[in-house]
C-alpha positions in Angstrom: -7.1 13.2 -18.2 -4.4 15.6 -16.6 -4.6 17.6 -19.8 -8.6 18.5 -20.0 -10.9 20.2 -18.1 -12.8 18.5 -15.5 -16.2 18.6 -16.9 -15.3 16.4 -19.5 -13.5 14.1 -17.5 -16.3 13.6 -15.8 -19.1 13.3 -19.0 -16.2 11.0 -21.1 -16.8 8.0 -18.6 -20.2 7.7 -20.3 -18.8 7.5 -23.3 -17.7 3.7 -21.8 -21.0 1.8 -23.0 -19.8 2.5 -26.8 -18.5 -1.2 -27.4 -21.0 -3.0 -24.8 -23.9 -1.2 -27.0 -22.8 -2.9 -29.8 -22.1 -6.3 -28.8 -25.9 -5.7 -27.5 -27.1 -5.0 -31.0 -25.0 -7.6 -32.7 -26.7 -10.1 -29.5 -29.8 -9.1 -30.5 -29.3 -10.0 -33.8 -28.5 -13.2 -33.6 -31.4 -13.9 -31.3 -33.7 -16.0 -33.0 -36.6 -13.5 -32.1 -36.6 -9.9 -32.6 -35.6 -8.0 -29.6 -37.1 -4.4 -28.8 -34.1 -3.5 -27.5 -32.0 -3.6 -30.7 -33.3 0.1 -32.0 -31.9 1.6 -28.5 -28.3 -0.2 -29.1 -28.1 1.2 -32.3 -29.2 4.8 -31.5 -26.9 5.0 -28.1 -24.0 4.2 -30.9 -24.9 6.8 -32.6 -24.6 9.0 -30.2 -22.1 8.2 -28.4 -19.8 8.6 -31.7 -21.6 12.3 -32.3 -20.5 13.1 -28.6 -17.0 12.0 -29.8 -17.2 14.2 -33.0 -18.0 17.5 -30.8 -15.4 16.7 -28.7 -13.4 16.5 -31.3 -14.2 19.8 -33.0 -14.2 21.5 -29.9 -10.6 21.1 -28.5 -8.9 20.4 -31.9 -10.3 22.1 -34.8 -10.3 25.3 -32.2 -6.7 25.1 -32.6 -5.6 22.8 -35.1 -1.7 23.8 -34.5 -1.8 22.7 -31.0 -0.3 18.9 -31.9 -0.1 18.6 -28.0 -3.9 18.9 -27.5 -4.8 16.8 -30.1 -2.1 14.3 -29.0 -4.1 14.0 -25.8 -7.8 14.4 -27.1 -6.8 11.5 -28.9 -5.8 9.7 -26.0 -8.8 10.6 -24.3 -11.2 8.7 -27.0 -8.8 5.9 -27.3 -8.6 5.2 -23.6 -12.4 5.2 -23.7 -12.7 3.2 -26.1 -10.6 0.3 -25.1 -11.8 0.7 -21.6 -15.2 -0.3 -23.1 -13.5 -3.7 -23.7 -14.0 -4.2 -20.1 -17.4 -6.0 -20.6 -17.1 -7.8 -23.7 -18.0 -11.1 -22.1 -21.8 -10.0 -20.7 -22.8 -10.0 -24.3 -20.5 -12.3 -26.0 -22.2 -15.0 -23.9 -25.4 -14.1 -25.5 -23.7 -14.4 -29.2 -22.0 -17.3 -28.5 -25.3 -19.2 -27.1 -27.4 -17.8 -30.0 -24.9 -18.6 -32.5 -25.0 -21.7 -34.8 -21.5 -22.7 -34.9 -19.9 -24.9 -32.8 -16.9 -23.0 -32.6 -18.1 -20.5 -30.7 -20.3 -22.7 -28.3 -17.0 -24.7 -27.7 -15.3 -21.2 -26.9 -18.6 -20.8 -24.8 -17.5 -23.8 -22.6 -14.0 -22.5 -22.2 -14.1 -19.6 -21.0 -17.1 -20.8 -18.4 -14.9 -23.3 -17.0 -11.5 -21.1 -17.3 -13.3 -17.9 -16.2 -11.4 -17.4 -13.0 -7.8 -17.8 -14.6 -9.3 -15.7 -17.8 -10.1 -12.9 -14.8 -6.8 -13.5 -13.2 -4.5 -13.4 -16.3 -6.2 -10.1 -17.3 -5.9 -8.6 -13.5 -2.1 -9.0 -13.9 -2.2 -7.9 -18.0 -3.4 -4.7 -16.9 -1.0 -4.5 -13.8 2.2 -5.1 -16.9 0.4 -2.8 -19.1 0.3 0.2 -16.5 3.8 -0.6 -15.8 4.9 -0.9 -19.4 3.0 2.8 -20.1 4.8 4.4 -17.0 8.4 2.7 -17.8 8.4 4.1 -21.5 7.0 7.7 -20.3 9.4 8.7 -17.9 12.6 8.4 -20.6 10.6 9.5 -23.6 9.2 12.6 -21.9 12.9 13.2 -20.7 12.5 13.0 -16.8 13.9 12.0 -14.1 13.0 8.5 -11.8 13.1 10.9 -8.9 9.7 12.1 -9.6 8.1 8.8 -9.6 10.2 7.8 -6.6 10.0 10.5 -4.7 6.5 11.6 -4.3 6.4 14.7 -1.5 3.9 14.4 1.0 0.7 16.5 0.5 0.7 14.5 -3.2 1.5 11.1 -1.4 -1.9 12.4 1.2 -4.1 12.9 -1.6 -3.4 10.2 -3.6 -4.0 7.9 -0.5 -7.3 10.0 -0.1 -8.3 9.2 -3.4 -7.8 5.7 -3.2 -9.6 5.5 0.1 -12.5 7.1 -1.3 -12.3 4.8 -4.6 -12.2 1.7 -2.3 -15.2 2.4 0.4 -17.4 3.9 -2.5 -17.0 0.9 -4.4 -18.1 -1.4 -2.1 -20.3 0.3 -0.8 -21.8 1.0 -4.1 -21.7 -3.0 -4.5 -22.9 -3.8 -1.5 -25.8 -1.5 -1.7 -26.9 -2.7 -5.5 -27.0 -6.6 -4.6 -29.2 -5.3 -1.7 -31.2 -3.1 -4.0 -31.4 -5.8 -6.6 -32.4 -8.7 -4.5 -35.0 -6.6 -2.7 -36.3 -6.2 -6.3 -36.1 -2.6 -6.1 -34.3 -2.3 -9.4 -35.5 0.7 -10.8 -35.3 2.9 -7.7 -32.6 1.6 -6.1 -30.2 0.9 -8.7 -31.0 1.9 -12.0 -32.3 5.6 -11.3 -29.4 6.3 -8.7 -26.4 5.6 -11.3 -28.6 7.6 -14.0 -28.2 10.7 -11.9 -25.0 10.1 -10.1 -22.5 11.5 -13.0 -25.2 14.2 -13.6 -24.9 15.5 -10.0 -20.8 15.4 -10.0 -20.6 18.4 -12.4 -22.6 20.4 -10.3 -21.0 19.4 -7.1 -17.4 20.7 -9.0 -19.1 23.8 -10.0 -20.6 25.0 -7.1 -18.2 25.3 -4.9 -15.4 27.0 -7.4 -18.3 29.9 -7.7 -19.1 29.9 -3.8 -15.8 30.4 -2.9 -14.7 33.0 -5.6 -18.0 35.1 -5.0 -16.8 35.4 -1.3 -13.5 36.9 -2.2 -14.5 38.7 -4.9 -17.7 40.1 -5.4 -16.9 41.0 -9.0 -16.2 37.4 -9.9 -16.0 36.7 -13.9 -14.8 33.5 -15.1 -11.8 35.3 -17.0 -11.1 36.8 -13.2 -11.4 33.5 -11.9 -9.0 32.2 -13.9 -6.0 34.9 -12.8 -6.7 34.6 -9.5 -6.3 30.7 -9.5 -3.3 30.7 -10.9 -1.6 33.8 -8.8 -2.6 32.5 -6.0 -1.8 28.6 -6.7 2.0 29.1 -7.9 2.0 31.1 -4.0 2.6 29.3 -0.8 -0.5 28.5 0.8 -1.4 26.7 3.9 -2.0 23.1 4.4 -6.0 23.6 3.8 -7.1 20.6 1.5 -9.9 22.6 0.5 -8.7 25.4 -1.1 -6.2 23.4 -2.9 -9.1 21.6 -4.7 -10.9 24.3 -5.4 -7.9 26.2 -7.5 -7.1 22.9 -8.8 -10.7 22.5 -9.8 -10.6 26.0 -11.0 -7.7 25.8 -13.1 -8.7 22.0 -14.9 -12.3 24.6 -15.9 -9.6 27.1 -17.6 -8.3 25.0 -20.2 -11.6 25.7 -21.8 -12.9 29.9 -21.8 -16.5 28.2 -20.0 -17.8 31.8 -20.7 -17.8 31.2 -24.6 -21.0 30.1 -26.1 -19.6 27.9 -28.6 -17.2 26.1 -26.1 -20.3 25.9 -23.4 -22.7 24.6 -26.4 -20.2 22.1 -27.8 -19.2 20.8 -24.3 -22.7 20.4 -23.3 -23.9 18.6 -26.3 -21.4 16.2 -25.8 -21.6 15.2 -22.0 -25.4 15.0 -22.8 -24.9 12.6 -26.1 -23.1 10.5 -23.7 -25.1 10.6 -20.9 -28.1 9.7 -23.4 -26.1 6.7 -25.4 -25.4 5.2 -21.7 -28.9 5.6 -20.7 -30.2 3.6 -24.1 -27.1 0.8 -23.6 -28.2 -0.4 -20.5 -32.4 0.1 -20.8 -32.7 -3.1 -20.9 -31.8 -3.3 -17.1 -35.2 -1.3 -16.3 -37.3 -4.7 -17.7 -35.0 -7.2 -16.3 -37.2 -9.9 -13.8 -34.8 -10.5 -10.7 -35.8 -13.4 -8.7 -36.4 -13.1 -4.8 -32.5 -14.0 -3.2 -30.9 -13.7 -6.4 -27.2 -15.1 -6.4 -24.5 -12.5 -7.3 -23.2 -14.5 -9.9 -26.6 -14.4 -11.9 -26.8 -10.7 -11.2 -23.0 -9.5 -12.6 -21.1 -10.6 -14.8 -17.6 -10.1 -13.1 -16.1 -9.1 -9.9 -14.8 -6.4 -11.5 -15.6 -2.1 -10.9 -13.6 0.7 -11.6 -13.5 3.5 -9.1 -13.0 5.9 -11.4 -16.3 5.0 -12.7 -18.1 2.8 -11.1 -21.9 4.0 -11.8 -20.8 3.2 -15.4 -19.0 -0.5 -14.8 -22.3 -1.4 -12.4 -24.2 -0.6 -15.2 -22.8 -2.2 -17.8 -21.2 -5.0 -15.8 -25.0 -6.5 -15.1 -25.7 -9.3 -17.0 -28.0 -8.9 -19.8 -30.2 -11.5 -19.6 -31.1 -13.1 -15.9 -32.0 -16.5 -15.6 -34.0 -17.8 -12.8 -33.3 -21.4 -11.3 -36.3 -23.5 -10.3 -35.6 -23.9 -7.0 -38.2 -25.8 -5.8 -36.9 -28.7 -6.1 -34.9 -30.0 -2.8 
């Protein structure tokens, strides 16, 4: 994520619902009735891939010698893709209840009664992987353990920053959907909210990198945007966070010439294929009946959200089909 520009860090997350939308479609088909939301599924595939294809063409056949660009573009749709993994289980529940063999409803019964130590086991898999991924980066790339070890402190402030902000916006973002869901205000609450959310981070990037360049130079183009970020970020500058995220900002839009129709065009296309493919994965949460006081554990699958993007592992991480309990029996 280092290596692209900012925009499409920020439009890639949607790009997350890939494998949940087809587990959805291959759920659906195995229902024993036919499901309106199985044409959705299969369209959101579709274009979630096409947003991956104009990614593609845009940062690798624009410079197909570039081996280090393409090394990381691939990254960048690999990473996606296996984070979709994350909520595997929402819909494999579905299959395996749906399903005729036995085999899978006795896998069904495992991994209900083993789901703790299954969420457990893949808390600390992910902890070895990370470690695993760092450990063979540092002597491949040929550098030194000082820089892992030795973090200086304006980078050891912002990444505590960032974490902070990760933490209290993800429970809060929690907090405030079981309220919104067990108020049974769904749609307006929860649903519409996380639509917009990744929508109104671009602009809230933007903005601010234009404000602040159009105030110290009137003549502002993006190419002069550009040379002034990087002349005055390799310069000593104060201990302002602010301007330091604004030239980083600026410098993460520079990878790509923004001012380039085709660039613009292709970049567009795809944060909007995405956005679309993760509004048609999870439609199926507009017409979902919530009862009054519904439990968490009927709500979401998992205890599980990503700060990095958490509008997209709410989404995704709600169950697909919610059961209400007869509860008027004491």
């Amino acid at each position: 994520m280092p290596h692209l520009d900012i925009v499409t860090n920020v439009t890639i997350l949607n790009s997350v619902a890939v494998l949940s939308a087809f587990l959805q479609a291959v759920a659906q088909c195995t229902a024993k009735k036919t499901n309106i939301f199985l044409l959705p599924s299969i369209i959101a595939i579709l274009f979630i891939f096409v947003g991956y294809c104009l990614f593609l063409v845009l940062y690798i056949l624009k410079d197909p010698t570039d081996v280090k660009t393409a090394i990381w573009v691939g990254l960048a749709v690999g990473g996606s893709i296996l984070v979709s993994f994350n909520w595997w289980e929402n819909y494999f529940r579905v299959i395996c209840v749906n399903s005729k063999s036995n085999i899978l409803k006795n896998l069904f019964e495992d991994l209900t009664k083993s789901q703790n130590m299954l969420h457990i086991m893949s808390s600390l898999l992910r902890i070895v992987v990370t470690a695993c991924v760092l450990g063979a980066y540092v002597p491949l790339t040929k550098m030194d353990w000082d820089i892992v070890t030795s973090i200086p402190s304006r980078e050891t402030r912002i990444v505590a920053i960032i974490v902070g902000v990760q933490l209290i916006s993800s429970a809060l973002c929690h907090w405030f959907s079981l309220a919104a869901c067990k108020m049974h205000a769904v749609r307006r609450c929860f649903i519409v909210p996380l639509y917009l959310a990744s929508l109104a981070v671009i602009p809230l990037f933007i903005a601010p990198v234009i404000i602040y360049h159009k105030n110290h130079n009137s003549n502002i183009n993006f190419t002069s945007c550009c040379v002034d970020a990087v002349i005055v970020r390799n310069q000593s500058l104060s201990g302002d966070l602010f301007p330091h995220l604004i030239l980083d900002v600026t410098q993460t839009l520079c990878t790509l010439n923004m001012s380039m129709t085709p660039d613009f065009g292709l970049l567009t296309g795809a944060g909007v294929l995405w956005w679309i493919g993760l509004v048609l994965a999870t439609i199926h949460i507009w017409y979902l009946n919530t009862c009054r006081i519904q439990k968490t554990q009927d709500l979401f699958v998992r205890r599980l959200y990503e700060g990095a993007l958490i509008e997209q592992s709410l989404l995704l991480n709600t169950r697909f089909r919610i059961q209400c309990k007869n509860r008027r029996k004491r």
